[in-house]
Residue frames as a rotation matrix with the C-alpha (Angstrom) as fourth column:
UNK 1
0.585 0.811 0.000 0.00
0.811 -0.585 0.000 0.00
0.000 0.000 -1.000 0.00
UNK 2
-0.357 -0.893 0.273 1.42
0.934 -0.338 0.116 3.04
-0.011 0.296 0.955 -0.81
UNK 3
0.490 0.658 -0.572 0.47
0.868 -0.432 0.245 6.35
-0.086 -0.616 -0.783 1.19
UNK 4
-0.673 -0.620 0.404 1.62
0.712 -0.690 0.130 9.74
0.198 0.375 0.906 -0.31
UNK 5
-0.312 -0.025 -0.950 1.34
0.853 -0.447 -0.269 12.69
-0.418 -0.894 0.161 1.96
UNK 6
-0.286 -0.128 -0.950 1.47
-0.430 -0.868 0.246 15.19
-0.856 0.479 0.193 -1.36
UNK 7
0.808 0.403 0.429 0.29
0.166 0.544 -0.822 15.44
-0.565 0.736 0.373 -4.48
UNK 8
0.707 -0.490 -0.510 3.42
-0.705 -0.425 -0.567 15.65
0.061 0.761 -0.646 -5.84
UNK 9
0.257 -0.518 -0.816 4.89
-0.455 0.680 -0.575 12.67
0.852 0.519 -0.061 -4.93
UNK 10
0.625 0.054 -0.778 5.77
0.595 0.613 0.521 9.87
0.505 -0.788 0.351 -1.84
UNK 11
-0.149 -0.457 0.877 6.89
-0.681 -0.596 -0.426 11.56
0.717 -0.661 -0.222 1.42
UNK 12
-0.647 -0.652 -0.395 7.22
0.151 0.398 -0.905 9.73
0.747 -0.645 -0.159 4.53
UNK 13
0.369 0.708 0.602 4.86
-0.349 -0.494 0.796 9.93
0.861 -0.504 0.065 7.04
UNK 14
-0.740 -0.455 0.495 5.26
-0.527 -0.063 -0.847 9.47
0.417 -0.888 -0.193 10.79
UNK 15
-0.275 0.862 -0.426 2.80
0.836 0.434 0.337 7.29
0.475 -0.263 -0.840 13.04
UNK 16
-0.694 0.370 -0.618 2.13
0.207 -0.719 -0.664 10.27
-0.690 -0.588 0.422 14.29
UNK 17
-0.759 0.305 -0.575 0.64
-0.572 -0.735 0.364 11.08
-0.312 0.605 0.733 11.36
UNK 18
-0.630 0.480 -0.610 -0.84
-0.105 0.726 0.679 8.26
0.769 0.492 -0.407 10.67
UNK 19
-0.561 0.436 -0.704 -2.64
0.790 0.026 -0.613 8.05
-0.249 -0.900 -0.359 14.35
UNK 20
-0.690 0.250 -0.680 -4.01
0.170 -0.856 -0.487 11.33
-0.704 -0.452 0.548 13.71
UNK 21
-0.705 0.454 -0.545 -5.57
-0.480 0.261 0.838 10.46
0.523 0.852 0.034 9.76
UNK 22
-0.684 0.256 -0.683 -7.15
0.352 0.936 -0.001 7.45
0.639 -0.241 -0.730 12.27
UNK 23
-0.769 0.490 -0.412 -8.51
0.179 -0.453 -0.873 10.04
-0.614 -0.745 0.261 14.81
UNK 24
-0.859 0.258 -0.443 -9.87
-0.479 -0.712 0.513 11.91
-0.183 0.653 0.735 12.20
UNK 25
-0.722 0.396 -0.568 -11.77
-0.319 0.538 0.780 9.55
0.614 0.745 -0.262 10.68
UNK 26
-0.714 0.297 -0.634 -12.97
0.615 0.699 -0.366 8.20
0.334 -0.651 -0.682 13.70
UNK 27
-0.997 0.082 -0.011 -15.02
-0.081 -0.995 -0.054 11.58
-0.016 -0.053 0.998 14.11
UNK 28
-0.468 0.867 0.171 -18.45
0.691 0.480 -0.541 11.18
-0.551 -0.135 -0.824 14.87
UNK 29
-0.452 0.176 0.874 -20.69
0.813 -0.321 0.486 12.51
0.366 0.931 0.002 11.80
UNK 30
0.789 0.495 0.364 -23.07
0.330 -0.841 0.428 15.43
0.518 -0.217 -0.827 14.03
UNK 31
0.264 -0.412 -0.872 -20.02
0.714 -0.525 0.463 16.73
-0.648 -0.745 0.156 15.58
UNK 32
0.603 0.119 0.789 -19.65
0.491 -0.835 -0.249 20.48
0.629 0.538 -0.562 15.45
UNK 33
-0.061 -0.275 -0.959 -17.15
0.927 -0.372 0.048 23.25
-0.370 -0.886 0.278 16.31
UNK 34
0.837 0.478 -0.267 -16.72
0.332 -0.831 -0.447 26.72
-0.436 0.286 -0.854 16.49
UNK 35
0.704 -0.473 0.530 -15.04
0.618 0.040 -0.785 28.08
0.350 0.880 0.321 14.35
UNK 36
0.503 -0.426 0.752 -13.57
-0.404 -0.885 -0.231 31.15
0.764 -0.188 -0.617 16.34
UNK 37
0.823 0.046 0.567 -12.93
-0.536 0.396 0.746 28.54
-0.190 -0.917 0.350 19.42
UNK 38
0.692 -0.620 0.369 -10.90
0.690 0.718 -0.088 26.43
-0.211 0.316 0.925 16.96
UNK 39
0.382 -0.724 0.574 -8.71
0.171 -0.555 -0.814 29.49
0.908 0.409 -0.088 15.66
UNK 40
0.812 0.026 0.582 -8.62
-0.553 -0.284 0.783 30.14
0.186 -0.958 -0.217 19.52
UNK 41
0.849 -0.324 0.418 -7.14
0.224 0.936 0.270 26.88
-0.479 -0.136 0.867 20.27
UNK 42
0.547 -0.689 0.476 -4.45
0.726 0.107 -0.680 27.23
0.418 0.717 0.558 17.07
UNK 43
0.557 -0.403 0.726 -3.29
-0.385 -0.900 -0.204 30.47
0.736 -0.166 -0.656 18.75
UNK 44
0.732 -0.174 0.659 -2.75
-0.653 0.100 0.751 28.99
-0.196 -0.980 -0.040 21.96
UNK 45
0.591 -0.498 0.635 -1.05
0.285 0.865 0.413 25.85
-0.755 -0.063 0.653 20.48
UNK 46
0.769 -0.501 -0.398 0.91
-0.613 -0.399 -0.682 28.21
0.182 0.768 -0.614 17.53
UNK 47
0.071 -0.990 0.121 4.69
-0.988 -0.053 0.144 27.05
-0.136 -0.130 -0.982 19.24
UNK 48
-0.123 -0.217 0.968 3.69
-0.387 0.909 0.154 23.36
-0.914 -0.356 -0.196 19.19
UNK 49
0.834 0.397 0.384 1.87
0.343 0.173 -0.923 23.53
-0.433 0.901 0.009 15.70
UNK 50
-0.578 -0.757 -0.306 5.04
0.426 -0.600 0.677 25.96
-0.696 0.261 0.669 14.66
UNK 51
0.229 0.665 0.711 2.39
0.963 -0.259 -0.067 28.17
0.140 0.701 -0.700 13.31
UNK 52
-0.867 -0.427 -0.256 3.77
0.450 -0.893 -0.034 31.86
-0.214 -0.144 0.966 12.56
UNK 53
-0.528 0.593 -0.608 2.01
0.109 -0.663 -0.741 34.91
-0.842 -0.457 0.285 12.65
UNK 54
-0.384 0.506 -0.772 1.43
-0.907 -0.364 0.212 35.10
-0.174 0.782 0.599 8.84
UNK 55
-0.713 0.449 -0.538 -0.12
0.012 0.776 0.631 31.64
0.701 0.444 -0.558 8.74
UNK 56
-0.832 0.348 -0.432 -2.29
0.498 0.125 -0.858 32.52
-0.244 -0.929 -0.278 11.42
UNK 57
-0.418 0.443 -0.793 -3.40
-0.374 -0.880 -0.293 35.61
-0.828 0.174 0.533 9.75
UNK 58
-0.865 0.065 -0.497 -3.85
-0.402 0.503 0.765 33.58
0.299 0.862 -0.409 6.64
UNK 59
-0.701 0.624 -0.347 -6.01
0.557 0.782 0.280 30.99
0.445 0.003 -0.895 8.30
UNK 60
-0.441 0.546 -0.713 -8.28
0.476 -0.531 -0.701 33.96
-0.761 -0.648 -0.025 9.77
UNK 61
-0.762 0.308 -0.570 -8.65
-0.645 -0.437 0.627 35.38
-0.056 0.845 0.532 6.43
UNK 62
-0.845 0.086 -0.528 -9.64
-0.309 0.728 0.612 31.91
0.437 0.680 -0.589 5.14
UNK 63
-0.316 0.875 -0.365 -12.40
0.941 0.240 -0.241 30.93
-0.123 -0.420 -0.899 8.16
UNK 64
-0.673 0.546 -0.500 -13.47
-0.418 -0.838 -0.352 35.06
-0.611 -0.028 0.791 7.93
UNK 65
-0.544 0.389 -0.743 -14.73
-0.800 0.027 0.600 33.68
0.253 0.921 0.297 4.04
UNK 66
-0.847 0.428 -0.316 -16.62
0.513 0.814 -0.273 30.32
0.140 -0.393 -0.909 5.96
UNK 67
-0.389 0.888 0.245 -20.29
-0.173 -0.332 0.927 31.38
0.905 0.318 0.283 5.66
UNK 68
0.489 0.871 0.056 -20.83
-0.222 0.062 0.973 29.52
0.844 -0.488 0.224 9.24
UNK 69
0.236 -0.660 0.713 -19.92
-0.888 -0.445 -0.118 29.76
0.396 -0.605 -0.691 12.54
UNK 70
0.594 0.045 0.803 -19.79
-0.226 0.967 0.114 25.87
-0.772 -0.249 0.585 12.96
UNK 71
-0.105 -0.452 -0.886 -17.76
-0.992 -0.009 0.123 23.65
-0.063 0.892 -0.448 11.57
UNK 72
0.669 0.562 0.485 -19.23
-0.614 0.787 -0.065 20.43
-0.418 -0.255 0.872 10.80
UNK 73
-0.529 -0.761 0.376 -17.73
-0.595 0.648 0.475 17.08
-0.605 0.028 -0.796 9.87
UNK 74
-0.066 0.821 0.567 -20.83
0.529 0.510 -0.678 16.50
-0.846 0.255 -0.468 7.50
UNK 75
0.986 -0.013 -0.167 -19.85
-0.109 -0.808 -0.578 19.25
-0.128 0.588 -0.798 5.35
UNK 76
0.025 -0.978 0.208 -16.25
0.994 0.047 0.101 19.49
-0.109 0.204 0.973 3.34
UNK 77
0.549 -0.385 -0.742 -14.47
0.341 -0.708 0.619 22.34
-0.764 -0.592 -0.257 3.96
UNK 78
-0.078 -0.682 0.728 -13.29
0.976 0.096 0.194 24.45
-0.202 0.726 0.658 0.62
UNK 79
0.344 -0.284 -0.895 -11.02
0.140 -0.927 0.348 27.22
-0.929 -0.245 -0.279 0.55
């Protein structure tokens, strides 16, 4: 089996990464968050994520353009 991280070709992945693809999935379909709670959250956890200020500001643009303040797991998510 043959798991590529990019479309541009095979990368490595980490079980981390792979544990977390597994979480994901494992999501129960009516769960919902907020959106502003979740950008919350990313702030707080920026130094572990290694999220800088302009990718922050980025990903505020990007949820500003989200029509709802929920974010469901019944709905895909295109930016």
């Amino acid at each position: 089996m043959h798991i590529a991280t990019t479309p541009y070709g095979r990368r490595s992945m980490t079980l981390g990464q792979i544990s977390r693809q597994m979480t994901v999935k494992a999501v129960q379909p009516d769960s919902v968050a907020h959106k502003w709670h979740v950008f919350q959250d990313v702030r707080e956890a920026r130094e572990l994520l290694g999220a800088t200020d302009r990718s922050l500001a980025i990903l505020n643009a990007l949820m500003s353009f989200h029509p709802e303040t929920t974010l469901s797991s019944g709905g895909e998510l295109i930016v």
